[in-house]
MARRO-526398 format. One record per atom (N, C-alpha, C): residue number from 1; residue in one letter; x, y, z. Coordinates in Angstrom, 2 decimals, always signed. Layout:
N
SITE   num   residu        xx        yy        zz
SITE   NUM        A         X         Y         Z
...
// end
This chain:
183
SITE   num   residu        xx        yy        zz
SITE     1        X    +87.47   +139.73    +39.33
SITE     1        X    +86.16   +139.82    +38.71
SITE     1        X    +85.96   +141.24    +38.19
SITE     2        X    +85.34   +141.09    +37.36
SITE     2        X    +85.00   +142.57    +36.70
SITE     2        X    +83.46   +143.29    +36.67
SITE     3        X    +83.46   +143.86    +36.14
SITE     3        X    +82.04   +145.05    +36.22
SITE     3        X    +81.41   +143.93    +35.17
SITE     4        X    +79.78   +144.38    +35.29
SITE     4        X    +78.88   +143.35    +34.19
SITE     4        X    +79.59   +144.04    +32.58
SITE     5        X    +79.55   +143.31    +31.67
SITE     5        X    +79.85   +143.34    +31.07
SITE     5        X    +81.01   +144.60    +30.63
SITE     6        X    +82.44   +143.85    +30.80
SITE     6        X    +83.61   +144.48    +30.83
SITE     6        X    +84.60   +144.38    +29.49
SITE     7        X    +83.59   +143.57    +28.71
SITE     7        X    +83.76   +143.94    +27.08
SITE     7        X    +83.27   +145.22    +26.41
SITE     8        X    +83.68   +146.08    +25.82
SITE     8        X    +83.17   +146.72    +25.18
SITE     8        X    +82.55   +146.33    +23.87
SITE     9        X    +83.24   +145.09    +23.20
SITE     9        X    +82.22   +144.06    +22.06
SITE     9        X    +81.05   +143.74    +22.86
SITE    10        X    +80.81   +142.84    +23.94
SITE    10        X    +79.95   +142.39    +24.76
SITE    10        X    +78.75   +143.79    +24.61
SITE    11        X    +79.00   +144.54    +25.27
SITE    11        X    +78.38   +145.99    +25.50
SITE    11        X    +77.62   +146.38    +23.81
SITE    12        X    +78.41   +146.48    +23.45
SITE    12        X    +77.98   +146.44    +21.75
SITE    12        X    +76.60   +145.64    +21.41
SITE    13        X    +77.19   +144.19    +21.65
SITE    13        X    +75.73   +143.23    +21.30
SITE    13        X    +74.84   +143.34    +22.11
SITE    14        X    +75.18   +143.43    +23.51
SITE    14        X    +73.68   +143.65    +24.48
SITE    14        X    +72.88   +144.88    +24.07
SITE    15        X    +73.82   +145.90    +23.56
SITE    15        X    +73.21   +147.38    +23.27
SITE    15        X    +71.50   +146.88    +21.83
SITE    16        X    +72.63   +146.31    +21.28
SITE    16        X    +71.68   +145.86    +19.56
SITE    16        X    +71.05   +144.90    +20.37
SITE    17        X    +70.41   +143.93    +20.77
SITE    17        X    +70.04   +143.10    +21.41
SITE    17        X    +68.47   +143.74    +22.24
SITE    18        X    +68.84   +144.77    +22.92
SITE    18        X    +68.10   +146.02    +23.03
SITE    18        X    +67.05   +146.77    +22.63
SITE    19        X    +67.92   +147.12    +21.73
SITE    19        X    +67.20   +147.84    +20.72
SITE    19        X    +66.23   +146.92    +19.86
SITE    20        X    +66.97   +145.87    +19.22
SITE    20        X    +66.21   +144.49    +18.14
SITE    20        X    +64.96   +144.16    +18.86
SITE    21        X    +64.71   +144.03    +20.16
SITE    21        X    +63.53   +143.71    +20.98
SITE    21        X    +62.19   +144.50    +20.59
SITE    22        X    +62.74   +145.58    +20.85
SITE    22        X    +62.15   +146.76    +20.65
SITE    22        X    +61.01   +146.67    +22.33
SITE    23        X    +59.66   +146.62    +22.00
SITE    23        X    +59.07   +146.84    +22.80
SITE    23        X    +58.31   +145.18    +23.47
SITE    24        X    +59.01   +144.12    +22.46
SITE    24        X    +58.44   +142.97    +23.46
SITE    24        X    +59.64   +142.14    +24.59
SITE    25        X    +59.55   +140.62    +25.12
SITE    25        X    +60.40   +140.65    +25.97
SITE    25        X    +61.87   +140.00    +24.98
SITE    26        X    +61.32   +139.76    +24.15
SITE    26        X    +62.64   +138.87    +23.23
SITE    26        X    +62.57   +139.53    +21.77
SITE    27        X    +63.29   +139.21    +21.35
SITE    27        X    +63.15   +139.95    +19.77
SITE    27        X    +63.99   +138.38    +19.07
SITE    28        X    +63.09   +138.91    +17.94
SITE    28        X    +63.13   +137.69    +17.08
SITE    28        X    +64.40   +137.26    +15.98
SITE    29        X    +64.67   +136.40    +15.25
SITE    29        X    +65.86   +135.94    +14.85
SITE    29        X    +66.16   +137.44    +13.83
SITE    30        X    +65.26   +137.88    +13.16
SITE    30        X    +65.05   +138.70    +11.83
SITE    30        X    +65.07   +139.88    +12.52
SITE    31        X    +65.10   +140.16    +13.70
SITE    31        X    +64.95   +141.40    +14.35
SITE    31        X    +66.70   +141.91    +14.49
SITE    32        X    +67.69   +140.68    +14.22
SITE    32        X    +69.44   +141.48    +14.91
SITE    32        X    +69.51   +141.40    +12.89
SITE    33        X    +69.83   +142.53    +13.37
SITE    33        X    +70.80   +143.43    +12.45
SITE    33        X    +71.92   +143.10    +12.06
SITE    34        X    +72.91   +142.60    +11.25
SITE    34        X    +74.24   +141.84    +11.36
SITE    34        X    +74.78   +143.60    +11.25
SITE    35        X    +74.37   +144.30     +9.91
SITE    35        X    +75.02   +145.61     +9.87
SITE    35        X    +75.21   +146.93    +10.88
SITE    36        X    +74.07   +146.49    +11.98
SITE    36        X    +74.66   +147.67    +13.13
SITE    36        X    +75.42   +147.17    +14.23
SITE    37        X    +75.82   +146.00    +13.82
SITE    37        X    +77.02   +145.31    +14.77
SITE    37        X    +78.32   +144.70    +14.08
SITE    38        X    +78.49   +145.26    +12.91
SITE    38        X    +79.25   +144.84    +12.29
SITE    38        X    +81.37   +143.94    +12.79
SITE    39        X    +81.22   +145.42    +13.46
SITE    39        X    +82.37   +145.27    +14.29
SITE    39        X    +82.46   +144.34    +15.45
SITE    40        X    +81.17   +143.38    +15.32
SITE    40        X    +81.36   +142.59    +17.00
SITE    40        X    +81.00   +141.00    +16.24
SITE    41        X    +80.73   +140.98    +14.94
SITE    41        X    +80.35   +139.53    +14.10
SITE    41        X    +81.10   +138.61    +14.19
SITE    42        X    +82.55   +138.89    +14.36
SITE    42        X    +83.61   +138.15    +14.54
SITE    42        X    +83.54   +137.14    +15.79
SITE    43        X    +82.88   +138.14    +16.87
SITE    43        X    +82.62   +137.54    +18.10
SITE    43        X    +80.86   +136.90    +18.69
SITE    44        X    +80.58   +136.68    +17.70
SITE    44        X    +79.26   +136.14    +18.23
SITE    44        X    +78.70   +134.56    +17.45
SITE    45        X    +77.73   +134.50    +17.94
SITE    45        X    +76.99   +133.18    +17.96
SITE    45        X    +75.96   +133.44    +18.08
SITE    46        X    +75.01   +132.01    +16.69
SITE    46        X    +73.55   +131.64    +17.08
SITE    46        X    +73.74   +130.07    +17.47
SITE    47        X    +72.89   +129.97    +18.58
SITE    47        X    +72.63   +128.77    +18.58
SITE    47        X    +71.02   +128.32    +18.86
SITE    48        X    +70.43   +127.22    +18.14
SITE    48        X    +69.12   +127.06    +18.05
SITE    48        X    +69.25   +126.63    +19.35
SITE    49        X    +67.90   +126.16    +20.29
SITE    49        X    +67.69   +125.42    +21.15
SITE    49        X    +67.21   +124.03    +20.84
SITE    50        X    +67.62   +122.99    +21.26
SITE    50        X    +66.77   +121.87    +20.55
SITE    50        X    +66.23   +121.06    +21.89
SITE    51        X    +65.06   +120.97    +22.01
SITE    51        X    +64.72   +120.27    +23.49
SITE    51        X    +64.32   +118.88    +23.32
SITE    52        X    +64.22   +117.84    +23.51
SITE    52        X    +64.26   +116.46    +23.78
SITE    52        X    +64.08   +115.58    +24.94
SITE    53        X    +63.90   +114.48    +25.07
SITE    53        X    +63.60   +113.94    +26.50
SITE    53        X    +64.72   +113.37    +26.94
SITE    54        X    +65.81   +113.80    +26.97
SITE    54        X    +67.17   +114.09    +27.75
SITE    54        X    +67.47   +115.27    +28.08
SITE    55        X    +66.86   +116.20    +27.44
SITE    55        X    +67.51   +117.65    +28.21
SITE    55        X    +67.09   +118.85    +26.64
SITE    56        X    +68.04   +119.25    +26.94
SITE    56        X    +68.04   +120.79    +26.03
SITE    56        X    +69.39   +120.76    +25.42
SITE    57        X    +69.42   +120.49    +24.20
SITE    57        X    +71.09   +120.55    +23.36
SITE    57        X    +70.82   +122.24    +22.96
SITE    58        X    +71.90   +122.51    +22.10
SITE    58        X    +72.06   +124.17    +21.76
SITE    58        X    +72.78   +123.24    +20.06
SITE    59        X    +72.47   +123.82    +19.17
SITE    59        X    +73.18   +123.63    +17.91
SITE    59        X    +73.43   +125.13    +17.34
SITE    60        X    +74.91   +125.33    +17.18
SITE    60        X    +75.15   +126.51    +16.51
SITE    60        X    +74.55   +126.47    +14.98
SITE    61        X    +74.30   +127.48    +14.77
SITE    61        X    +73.78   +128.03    +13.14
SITE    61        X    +74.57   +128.93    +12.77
SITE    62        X    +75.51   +129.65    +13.66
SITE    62        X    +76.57   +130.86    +12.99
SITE    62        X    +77.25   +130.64    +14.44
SITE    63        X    +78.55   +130.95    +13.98
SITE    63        X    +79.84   +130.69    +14.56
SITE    63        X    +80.88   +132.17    +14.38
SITE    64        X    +81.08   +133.15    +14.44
SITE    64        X    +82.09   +134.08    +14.05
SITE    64        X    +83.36   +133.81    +13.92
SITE    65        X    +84.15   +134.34    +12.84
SITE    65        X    +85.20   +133.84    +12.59
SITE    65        X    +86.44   +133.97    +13.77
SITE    66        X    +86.51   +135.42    +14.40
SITE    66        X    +87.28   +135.10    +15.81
SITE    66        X    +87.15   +133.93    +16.66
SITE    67        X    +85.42   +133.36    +16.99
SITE    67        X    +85.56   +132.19    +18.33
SITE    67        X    +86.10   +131.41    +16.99
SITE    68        X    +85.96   +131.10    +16.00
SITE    68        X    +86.12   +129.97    +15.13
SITE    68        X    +88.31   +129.98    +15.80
SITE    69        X    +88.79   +131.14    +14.99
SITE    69        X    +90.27   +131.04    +14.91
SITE    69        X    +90.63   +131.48    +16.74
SITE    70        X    +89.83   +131.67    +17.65
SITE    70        X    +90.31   +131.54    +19.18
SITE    70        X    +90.12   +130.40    +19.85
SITE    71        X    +89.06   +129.04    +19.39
SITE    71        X    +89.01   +127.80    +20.17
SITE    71        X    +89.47   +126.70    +18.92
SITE    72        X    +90.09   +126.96    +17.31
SITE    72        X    +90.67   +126.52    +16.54
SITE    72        X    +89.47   +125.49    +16.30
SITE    73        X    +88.45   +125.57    +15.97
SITE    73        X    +87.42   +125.03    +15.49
SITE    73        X    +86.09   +125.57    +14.67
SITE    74        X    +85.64   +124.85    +14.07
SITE    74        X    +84.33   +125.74    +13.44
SITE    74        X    +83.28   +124.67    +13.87
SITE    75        X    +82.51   +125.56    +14.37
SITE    75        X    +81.43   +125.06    +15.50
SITE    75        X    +80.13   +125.41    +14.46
SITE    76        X    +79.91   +126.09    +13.41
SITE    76        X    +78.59   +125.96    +12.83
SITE    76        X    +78.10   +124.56    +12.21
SITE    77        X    +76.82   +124.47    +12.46
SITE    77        X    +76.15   +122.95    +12.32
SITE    77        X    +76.51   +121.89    +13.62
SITE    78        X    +76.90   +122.42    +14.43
SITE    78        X    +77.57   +121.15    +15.35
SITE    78        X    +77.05   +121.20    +16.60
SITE    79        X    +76.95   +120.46    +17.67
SITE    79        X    +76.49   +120.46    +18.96
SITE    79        X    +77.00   +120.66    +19.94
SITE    80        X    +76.72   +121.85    +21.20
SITE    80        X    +77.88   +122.80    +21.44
SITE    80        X    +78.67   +121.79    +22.80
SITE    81        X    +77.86   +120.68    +23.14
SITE    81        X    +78.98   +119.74    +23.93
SITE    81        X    +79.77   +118.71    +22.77
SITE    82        X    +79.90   +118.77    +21.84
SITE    82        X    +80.52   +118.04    +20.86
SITE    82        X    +82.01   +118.79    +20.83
SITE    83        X    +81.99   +119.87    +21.22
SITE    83        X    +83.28   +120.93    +20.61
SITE    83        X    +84.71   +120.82    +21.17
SITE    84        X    +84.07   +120.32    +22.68
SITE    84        X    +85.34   +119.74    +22.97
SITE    84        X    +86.71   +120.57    +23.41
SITE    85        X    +86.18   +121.80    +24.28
SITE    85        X    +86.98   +123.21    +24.71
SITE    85        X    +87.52   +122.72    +25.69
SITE    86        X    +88.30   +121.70    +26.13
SITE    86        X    +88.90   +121.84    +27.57
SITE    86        X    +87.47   +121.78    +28.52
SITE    87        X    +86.58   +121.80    +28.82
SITE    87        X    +85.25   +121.59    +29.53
SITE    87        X    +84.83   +122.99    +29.75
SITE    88        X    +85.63   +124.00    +29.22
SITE    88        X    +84.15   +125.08    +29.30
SITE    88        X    +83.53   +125.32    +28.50
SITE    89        X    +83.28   +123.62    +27.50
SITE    89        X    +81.64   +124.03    +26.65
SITE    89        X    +80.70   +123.35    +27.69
SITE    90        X    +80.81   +122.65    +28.93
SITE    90        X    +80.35   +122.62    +29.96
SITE    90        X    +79.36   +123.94    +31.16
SITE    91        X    +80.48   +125.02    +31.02
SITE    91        X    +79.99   +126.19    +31.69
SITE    91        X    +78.81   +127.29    +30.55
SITE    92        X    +79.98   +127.02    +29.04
SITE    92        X    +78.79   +127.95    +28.32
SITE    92        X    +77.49   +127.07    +27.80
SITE    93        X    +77.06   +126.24    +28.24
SITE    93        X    +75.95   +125.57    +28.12
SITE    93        X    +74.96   +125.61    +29.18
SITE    94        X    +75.79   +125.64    +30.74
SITE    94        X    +75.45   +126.28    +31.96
SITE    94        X    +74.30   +127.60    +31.46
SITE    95        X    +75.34   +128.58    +31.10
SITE    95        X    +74.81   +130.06    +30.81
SITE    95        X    +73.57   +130.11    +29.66
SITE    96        X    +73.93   +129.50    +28.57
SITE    96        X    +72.85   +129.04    +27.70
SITE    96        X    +71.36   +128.76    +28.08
SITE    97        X    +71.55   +127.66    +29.19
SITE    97        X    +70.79   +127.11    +30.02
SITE    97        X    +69.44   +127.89    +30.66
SITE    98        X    +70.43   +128.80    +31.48
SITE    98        X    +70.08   +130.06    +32.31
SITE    98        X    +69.58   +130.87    +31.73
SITE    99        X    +69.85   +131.50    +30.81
SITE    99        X    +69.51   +132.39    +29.17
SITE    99        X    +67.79   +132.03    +28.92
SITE   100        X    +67.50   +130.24    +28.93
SITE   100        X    +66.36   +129.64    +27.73
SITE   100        X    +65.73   +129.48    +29.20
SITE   101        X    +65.76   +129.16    +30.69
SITE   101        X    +65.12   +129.22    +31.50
SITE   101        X    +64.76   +130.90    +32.07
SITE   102        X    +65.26   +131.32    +32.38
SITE   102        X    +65.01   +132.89    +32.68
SITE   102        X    +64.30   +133.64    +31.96
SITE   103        X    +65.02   +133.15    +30.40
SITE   103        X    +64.20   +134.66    +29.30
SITE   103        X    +64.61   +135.48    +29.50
SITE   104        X    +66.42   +135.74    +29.73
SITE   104        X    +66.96   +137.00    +30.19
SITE   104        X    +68.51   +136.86    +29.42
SITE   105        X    +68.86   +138.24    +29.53
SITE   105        X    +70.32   +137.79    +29.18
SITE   105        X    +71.15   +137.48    +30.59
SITE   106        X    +72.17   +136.81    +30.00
SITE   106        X    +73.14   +136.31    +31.29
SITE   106        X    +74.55   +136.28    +30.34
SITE   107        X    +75.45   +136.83    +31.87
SITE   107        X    +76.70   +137.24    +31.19
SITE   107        X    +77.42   +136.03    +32.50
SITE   108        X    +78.19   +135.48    +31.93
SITE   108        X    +79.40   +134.45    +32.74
SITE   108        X    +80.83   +135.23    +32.82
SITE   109        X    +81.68   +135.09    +33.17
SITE   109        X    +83.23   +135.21    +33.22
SITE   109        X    +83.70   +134.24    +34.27
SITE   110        X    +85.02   +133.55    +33.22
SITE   110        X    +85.73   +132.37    +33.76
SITE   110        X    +86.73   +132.81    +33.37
SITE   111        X    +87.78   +132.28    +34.39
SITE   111        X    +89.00   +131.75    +33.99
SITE   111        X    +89.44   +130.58    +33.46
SITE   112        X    +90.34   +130.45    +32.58
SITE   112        X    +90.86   +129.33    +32.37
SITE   112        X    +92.42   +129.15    +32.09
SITE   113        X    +92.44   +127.86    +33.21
SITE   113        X    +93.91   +127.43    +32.87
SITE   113        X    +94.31   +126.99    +32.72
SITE   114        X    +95.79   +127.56    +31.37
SITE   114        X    +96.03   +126.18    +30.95
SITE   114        X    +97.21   +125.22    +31.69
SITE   115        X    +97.79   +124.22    +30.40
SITE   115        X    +98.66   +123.49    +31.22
SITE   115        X   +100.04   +124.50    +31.28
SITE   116        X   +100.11   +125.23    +30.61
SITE   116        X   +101.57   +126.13    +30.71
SITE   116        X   +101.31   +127.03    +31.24
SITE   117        X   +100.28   +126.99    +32.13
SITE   117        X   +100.19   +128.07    +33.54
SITE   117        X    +99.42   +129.70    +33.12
SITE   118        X    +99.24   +129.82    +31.86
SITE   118        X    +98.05   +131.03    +31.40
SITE   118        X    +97.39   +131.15    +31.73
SITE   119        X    +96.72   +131.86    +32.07
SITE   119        X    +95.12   +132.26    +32.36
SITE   119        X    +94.59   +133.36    +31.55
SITE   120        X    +93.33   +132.62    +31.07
SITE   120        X    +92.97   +132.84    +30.15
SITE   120        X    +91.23   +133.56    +30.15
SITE   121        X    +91.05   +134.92    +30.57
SITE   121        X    +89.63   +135.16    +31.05
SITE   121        X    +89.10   +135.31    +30.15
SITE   122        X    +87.41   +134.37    +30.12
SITE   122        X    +86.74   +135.09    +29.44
SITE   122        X    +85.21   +135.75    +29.44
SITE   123        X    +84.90   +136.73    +28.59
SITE   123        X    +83.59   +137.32    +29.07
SITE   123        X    +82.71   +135.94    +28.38
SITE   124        X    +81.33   +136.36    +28.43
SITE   124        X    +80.16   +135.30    +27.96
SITE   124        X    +79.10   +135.72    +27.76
SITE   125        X    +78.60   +136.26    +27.17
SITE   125        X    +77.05   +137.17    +27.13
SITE   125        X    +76.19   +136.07    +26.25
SITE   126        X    +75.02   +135.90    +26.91
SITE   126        X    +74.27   +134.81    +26.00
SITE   126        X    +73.13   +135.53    +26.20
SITE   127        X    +72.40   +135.80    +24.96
SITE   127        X    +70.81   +136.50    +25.20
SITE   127        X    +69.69   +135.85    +24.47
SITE   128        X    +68.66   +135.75    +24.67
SITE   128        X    +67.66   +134.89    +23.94
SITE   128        X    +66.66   +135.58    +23.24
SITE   129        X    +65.98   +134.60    +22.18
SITE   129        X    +65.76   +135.01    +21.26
SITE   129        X    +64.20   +134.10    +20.99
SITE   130        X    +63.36   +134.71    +20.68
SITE   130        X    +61.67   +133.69    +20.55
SITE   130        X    +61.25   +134.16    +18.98
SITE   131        X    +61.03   +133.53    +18.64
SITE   131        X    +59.69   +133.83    +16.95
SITE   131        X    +58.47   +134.23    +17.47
SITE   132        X    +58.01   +133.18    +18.66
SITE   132        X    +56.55   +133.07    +19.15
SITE   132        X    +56.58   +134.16    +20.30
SITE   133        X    +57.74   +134.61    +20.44
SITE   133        X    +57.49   +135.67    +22.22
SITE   133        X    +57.25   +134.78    +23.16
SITE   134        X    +57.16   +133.81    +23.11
SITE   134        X    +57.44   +132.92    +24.09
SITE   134        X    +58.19   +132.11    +24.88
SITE   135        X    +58.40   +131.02    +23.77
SITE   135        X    +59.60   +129.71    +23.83
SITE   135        X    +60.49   +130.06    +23.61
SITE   136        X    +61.81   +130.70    +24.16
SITE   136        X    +62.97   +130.70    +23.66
SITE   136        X    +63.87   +129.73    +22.34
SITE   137        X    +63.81   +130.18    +21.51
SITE   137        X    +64.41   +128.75    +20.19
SITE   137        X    +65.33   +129.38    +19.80
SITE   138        X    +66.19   +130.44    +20.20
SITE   138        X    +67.72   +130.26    +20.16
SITE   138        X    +67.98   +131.28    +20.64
SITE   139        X    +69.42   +131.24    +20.82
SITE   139        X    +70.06   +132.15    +21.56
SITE   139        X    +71.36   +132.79    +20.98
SITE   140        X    +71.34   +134.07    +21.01
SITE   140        X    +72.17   +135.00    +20.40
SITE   140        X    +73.38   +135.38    +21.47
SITE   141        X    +74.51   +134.93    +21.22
SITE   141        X    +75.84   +135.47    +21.90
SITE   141        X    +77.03   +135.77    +21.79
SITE   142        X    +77.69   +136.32    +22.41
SITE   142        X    +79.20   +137.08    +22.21
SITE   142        X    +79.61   +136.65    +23.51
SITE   143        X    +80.94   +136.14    +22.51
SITE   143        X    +82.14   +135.70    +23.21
SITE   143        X    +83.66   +136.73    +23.42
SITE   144        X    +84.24   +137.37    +24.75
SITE   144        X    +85.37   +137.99    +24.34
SITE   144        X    +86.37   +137.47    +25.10
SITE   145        X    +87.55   +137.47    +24.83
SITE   145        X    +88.41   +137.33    +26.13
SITE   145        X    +89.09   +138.83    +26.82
SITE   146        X    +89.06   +138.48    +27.57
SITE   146        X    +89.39   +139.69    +28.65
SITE   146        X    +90.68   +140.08    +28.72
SITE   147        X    +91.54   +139.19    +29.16
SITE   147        X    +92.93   +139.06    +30.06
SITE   147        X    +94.22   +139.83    +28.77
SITE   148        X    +94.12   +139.48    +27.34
SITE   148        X    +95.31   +140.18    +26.44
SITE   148        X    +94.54   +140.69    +26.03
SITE   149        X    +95.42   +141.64    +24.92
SITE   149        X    +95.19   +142.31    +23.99
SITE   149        X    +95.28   +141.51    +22.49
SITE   150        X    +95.23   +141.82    +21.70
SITE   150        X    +94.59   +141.55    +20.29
SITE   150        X    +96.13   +140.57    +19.92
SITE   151        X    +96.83   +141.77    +19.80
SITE   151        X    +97.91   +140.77    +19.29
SITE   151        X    +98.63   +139.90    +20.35
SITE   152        X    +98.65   +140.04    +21.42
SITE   152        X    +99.13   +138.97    +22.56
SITE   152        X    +98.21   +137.76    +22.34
SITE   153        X    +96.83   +137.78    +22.30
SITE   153        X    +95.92   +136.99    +22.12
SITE   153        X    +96.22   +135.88    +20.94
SITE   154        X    +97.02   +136.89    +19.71
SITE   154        X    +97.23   +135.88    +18.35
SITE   154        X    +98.31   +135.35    +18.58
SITE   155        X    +99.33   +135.80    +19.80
SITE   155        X   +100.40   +134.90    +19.90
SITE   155        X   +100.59   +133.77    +21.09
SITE   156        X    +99.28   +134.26    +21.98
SITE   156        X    +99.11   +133.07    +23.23
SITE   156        X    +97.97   +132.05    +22.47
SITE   157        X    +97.09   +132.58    +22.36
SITE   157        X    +95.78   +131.19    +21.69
SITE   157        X    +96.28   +129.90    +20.72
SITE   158        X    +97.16   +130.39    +20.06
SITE   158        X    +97.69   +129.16    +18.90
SITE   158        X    +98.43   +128.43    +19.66
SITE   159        X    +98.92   +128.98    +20.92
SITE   159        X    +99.36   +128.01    +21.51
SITE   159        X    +98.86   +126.61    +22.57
SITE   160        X    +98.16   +127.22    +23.13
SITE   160        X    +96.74   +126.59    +23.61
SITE   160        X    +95.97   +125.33    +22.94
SITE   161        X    +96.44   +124.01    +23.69
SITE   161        X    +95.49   +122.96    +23.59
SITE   161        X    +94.58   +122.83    +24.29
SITE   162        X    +93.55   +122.97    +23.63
SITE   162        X    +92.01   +123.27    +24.30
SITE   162        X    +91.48   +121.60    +25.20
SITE   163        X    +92.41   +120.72    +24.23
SITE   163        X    +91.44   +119.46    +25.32
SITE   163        X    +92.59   +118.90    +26.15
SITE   164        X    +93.49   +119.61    +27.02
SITE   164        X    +94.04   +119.71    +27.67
SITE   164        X    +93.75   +120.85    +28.78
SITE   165        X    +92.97   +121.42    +28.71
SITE   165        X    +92.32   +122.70    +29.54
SITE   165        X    +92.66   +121.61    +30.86
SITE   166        X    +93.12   +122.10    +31.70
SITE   166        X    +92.70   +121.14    +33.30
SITE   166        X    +92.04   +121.97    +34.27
SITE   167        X    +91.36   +123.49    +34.28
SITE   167        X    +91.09   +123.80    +35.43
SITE   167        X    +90.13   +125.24    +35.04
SITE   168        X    +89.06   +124.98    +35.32
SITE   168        X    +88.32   +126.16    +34.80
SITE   168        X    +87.62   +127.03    +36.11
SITE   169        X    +87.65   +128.18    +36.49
SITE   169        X    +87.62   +128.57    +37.49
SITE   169        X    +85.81   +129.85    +36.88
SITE   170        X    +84.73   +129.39    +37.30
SITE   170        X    +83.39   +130.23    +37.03
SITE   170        X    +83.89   +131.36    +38.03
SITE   171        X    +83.99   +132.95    +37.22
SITE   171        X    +83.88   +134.16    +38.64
SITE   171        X    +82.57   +134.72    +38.43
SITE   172        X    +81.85   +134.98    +37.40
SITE   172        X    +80.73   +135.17    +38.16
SITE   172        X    +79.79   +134.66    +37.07
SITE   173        X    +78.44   +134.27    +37.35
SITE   173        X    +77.26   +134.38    +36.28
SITE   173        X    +76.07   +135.28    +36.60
SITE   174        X    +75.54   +136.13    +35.90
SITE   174        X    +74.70   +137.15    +36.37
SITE   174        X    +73.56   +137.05    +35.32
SITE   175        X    +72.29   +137.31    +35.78
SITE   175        X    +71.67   +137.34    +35.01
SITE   175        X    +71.00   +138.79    +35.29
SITE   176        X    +71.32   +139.31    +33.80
SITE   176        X    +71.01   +141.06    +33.45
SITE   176        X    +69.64   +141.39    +33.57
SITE   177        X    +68.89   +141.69    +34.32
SITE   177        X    +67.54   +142.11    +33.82
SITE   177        X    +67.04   +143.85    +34.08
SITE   178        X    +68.27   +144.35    +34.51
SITE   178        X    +67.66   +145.92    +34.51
SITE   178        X    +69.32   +146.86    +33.96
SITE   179        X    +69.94   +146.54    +33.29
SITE   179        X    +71.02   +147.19    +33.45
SITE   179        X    +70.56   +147.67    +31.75
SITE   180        X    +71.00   +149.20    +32.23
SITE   180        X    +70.77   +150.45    +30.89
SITE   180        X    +71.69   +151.12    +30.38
SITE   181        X    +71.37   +150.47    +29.19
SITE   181        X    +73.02   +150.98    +27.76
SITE   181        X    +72.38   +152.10    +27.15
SITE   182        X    +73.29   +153.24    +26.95
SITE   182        X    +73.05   +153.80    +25.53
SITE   182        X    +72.74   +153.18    +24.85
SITE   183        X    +72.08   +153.76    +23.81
SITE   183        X    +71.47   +153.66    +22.41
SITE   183        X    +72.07   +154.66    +21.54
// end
């Protein structure tokens, strides 16, 4: 297990996330900046909240092109248990969850493994997001993996059948409510 957020991308978006708030408890869709996070776009996500009398779905509205070419899917417009990751769109829906009940950010890290014996960690930062300052109606997040490096990553992930995942191991879920980044 690692320190709260042991991405330095992760660290990045919680930082802007931060700041975008400014002085209320959520900051609003028009409040993140794509240009002072430029370097972390690859790795993030919106997803609306959609609530109903079955539960709470999440529908992505932006997808970054890294999770797009690291889970070999494009998840914008789609429903985030539709995606079909080996079952940890199970856990990041968990965190999501936690995110739109709390009104806080929450960071996950899992393992995952595959069938050719990899393990595959990853960070999870999900933070929320209100129009009204109230109702949470979507949620802003970054996805990293932990365990390789950049180019190990482009030569283990393509290999990886995601709906073959058999074993997903949660190490921690935390929910952030006092931890202080530079600005």
């Amino acid at each position: 297990m690692h320190l709260v957020l042991a991405s330095r991308r992760n660290a990045a978006v919680f930082a802007h996330w931060i700041h975008a708030r400014g002085d209320r408890d959520l900051p609003t869709r028009q409040s993140i900046d794509p240009n002072a996070i430029k370097a972390e776009l690859p790795y993030v996500y919106i997803a609306q909240v959609m609530p109903d009398d079955d539960g709470v779905w999440f529908k992505f509205r932006l997808m970054g092109t890294t999770l797009v070419q690291n889970f070999r899917l494009e998840g914008s417009e789609r429903i985030l248990l539709d995606l079909q990751i080996g079952g940890w769109e199970e856990e990041w829906r968990r965190n999501l969850l936690t995110a739109v009940k709390m009104k806080m950010a929450v960071v996950d890290e899992a393992t995952i493994r595959t069938e050719s014996g990899m393990d595959l960690n990853i960070e999870h930062l999900a933070l929320p997001m209100s129009e009204d300052g109230i109702k949470v109606d979507r949620v802003f997040g970054a996805i990293d993996f932990l365990t390789k490096s950049e180019y190990d990553l482009s030569v283990v992930l393509p290999q990886v059948s995601w709906s073959t995942i058999n074993q997903i191991e949660l190490e921690k879920r935390i929910i952030i409510s006092n931890l202080r980044v530079q600005l």
